[in-house]
OpenMM code with the backbone's topology and positions (N, CA, C; nanometers):
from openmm import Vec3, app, unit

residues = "UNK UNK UNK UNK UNK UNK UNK UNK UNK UNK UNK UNK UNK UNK UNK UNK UNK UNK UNK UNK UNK UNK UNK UNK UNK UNK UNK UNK UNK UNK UNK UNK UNK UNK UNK UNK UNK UNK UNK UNK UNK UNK UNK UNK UNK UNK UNK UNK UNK UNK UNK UNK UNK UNK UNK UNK UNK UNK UNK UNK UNK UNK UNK UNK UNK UNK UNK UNK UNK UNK UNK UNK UNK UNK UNK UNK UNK".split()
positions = [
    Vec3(1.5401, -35.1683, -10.7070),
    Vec3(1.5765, -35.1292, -10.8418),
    Vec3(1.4782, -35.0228, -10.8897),
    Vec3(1.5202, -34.9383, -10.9407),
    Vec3(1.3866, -34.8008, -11.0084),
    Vec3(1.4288, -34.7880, -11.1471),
    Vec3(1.3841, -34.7500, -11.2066),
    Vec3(1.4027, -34.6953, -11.3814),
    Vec3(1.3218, -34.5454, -11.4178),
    Vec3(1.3907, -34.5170, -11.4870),
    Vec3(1.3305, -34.3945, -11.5926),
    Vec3(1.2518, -34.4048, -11.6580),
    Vec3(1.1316, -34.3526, -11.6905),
    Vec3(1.0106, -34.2947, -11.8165),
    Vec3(1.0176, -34.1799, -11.8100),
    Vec3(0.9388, -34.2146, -11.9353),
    Vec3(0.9360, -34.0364, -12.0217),
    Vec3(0.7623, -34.0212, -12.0253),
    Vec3(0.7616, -33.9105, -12.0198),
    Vec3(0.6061, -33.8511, -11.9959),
    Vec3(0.6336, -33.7221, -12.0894),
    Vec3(0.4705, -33.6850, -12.1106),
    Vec3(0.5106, -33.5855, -12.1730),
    Vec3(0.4684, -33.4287, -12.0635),
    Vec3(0.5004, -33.3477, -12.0734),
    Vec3(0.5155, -33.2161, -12.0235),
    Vec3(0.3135, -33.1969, -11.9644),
    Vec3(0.2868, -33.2087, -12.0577),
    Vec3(0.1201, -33.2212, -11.9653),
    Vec3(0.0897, -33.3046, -11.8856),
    Vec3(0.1411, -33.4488, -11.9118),
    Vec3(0.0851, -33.5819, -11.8234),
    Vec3(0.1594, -33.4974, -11.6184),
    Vec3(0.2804, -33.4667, -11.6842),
    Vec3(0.3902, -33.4107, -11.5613),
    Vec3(0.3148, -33.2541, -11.4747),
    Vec3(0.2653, -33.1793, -11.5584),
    Vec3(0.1721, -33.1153, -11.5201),
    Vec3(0.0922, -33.1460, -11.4221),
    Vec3(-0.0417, -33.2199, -11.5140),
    Vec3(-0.1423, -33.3029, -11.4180),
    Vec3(-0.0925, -33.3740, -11.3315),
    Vec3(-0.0051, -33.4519, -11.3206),
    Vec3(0.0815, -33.5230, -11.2125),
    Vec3(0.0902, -33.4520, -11.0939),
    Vec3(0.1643, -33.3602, -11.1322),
    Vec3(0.2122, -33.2350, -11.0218),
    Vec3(0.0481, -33.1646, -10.9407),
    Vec3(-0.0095, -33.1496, -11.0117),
    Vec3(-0.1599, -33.0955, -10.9951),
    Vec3(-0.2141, -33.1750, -10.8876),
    Vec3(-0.1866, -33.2981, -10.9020),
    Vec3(-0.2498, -33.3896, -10.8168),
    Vec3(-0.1685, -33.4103, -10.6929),
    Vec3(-0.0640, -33.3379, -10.7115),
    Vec3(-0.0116, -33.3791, -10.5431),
    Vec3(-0.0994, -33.3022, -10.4227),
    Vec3(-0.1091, -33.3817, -10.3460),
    Vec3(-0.1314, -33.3621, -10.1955),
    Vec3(-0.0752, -33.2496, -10.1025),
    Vec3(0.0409, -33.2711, -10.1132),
    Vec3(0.1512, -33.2010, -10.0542),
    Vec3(0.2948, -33.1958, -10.1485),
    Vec3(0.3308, -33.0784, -10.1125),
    Vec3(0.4679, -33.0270, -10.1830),
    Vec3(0.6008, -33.1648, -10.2579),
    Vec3(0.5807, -33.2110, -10.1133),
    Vec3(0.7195, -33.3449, -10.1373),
    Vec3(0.6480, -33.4748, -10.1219),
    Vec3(0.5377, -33.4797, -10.2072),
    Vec3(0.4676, -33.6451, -10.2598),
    Vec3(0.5565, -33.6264, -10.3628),
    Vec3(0.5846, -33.7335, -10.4212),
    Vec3(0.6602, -33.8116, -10.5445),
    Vec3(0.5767, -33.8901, -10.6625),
    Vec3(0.6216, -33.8525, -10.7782),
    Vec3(0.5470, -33.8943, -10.8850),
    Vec3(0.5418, -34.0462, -10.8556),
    Vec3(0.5712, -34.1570, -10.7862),
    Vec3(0.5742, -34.2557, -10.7217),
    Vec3(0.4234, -34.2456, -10.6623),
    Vec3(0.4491, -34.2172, -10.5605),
    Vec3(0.3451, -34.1664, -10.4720),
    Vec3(0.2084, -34.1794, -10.5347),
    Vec3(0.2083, -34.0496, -10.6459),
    Vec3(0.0742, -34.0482, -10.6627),
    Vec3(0.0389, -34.1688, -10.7880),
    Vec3(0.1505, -34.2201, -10.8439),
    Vec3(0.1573, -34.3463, -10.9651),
    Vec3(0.0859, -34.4372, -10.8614),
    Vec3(0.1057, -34.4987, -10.7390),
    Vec3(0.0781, -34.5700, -10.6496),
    Vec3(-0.1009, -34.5855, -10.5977),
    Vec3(-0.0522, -34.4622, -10.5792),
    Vec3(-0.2243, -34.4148, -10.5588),
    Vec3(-0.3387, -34.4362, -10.6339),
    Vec3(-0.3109, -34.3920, -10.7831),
    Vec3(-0.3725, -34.4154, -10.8959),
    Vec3(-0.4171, -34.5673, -10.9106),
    Vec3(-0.3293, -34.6565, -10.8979),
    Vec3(-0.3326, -34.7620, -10.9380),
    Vec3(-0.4061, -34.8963, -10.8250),
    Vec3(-0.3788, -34.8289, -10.6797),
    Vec3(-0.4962, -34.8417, -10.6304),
    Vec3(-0.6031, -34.8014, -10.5846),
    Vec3(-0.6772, -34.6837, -10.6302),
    Vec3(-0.7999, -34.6373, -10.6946),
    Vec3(-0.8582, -34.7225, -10.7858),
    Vec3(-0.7744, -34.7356, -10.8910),
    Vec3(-0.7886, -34.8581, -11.0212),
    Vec3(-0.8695, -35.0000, -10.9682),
    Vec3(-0.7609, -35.0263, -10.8681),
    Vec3(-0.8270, -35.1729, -10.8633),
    Vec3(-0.9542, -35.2066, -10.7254),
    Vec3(-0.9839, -35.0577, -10.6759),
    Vec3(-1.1019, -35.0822, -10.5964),
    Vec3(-1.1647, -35.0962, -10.6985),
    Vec3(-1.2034, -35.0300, -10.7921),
    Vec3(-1.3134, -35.0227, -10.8794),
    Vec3(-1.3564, -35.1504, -10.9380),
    Vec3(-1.4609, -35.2176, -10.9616),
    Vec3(-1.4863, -35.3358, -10.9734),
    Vec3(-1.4968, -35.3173, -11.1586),
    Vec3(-1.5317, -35.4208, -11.2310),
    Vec3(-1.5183, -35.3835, -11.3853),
    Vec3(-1.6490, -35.3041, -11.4192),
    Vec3(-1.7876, -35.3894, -11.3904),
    Vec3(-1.9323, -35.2794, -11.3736),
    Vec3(-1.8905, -35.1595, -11.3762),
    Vec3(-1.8464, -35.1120, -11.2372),
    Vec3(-1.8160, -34.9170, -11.2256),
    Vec3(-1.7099, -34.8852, -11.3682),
    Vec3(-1.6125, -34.9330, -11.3878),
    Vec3(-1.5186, -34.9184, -11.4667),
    Vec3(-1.5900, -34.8870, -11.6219),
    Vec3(-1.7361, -35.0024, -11.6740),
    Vec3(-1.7757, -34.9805, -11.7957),
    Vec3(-1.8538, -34.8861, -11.7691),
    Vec3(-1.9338, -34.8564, -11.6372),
    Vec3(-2.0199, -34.7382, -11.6216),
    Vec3(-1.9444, -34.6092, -11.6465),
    Vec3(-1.8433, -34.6259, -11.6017),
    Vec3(-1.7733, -34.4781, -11.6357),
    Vec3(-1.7490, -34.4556, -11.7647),
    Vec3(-1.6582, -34.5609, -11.8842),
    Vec3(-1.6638, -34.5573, -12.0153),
    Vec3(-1.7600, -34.5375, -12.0587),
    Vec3(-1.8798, -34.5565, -12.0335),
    Vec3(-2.0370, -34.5429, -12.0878),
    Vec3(-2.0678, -34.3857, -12.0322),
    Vec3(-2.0422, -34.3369, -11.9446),
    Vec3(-2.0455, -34.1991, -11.8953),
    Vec3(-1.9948, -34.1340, -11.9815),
    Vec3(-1.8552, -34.1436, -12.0277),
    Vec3(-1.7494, -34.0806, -12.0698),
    Vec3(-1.7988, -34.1081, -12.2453),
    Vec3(-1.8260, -34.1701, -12.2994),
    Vec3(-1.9101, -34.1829, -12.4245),
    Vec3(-2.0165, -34.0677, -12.4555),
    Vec3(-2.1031, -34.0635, -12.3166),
    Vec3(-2.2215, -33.9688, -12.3542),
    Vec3(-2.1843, -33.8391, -12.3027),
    Vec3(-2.0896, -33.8417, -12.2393),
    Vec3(-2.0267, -33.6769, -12.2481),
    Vec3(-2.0214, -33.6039, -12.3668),
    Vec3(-1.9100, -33.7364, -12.4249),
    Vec3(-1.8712, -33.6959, -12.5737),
    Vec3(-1.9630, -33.6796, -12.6345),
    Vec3(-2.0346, -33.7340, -12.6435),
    Vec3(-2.1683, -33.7176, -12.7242),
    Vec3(-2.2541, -33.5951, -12.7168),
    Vec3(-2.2465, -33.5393, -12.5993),
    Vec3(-2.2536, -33.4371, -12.6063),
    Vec3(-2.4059, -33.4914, -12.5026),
    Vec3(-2.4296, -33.5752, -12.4354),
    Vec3(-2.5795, -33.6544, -12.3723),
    Vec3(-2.5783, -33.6183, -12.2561),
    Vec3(-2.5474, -33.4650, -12.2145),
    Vec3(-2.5535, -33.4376, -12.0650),
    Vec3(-2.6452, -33.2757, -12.0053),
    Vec3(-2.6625, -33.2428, -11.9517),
    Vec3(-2.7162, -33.1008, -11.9364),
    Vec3(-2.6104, -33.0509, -11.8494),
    Vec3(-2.6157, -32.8736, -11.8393),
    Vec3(-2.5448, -32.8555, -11.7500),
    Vec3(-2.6015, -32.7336, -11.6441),
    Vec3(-2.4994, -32.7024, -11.5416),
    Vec3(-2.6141, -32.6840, -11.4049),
    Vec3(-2.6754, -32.5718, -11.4638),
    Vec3(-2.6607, -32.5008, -11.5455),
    Vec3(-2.7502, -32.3646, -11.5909),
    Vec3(-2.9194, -32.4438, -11.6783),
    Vec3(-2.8952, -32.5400, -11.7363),
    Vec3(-2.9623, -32.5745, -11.8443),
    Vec3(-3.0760, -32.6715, -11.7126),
    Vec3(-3.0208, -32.7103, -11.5549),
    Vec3(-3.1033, -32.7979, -11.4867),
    Vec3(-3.1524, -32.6696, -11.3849),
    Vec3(-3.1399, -32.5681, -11.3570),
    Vec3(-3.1534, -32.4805, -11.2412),
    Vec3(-3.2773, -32.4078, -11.3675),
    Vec3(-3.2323, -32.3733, -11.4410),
    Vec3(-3.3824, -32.3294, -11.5500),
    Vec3(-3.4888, -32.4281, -11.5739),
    Vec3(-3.4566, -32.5605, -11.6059),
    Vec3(-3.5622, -32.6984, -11.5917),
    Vec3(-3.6826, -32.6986, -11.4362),
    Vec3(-3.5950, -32.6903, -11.3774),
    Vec3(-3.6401, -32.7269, -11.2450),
    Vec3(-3.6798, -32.5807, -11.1459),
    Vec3(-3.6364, -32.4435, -11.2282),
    Vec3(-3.6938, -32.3578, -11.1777),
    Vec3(-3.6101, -32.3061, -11.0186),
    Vec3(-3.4791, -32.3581, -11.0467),
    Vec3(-3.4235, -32.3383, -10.9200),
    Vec3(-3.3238, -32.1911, -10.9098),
    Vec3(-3.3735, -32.1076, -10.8084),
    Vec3(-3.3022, -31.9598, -10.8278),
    Vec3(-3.1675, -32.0016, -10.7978),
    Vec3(-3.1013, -32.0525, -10.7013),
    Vec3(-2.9835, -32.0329, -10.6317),
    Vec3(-2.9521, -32.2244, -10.6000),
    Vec3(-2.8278, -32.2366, -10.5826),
    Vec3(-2.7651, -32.3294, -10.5514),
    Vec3(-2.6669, -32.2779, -10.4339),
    Vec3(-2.6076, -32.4165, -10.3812),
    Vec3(-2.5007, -32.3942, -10.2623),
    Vec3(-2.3513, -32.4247, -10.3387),
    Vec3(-2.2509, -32.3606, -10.3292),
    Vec3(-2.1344, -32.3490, -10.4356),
    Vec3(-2.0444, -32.5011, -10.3166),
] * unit.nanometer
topology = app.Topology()
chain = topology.addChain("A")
for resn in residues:
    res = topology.addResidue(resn, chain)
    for name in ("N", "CA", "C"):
        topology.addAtom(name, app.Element.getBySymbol(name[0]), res)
């Protein structure tokens, strides 16, 4: 049995973004997602919300602001 949802035009975007290959199915990568999800134990899960907090917050440096800290000319891309 399968059914219809509605997404909106960005979620379908990013969806698409994330395929692998041409003819994966929004199935496919729904599947995928969801077990990614449940490797993650709850610890990693609040560590990331707690990550994702101090982003917002604005509690992060970035590689220009750590390569001037640390005095570093060049990085590997």
């Amino acid at each position: 049995m399968s059914t219809t949802i509605m997404i909106s035009n960005d979620l379908k975007s990013e969806l698409n973004a994330m395929k692998l290959f041409p003819s994966e199915t929004y199935e496919d990568i729904i599947k995928s997602l969801i077990d990614d999800r449940k490797i993650l134990s709850k610890e990693t899960l609040k560590d990331i919300d707690e990550a994702k907090a101090e982003i917002k917050a604005g509690k992060y440096y970035t590689l220009e602001q750590l390569k001037k800290e640390y005095d570093i000319k060049w990085y590997i891309k």
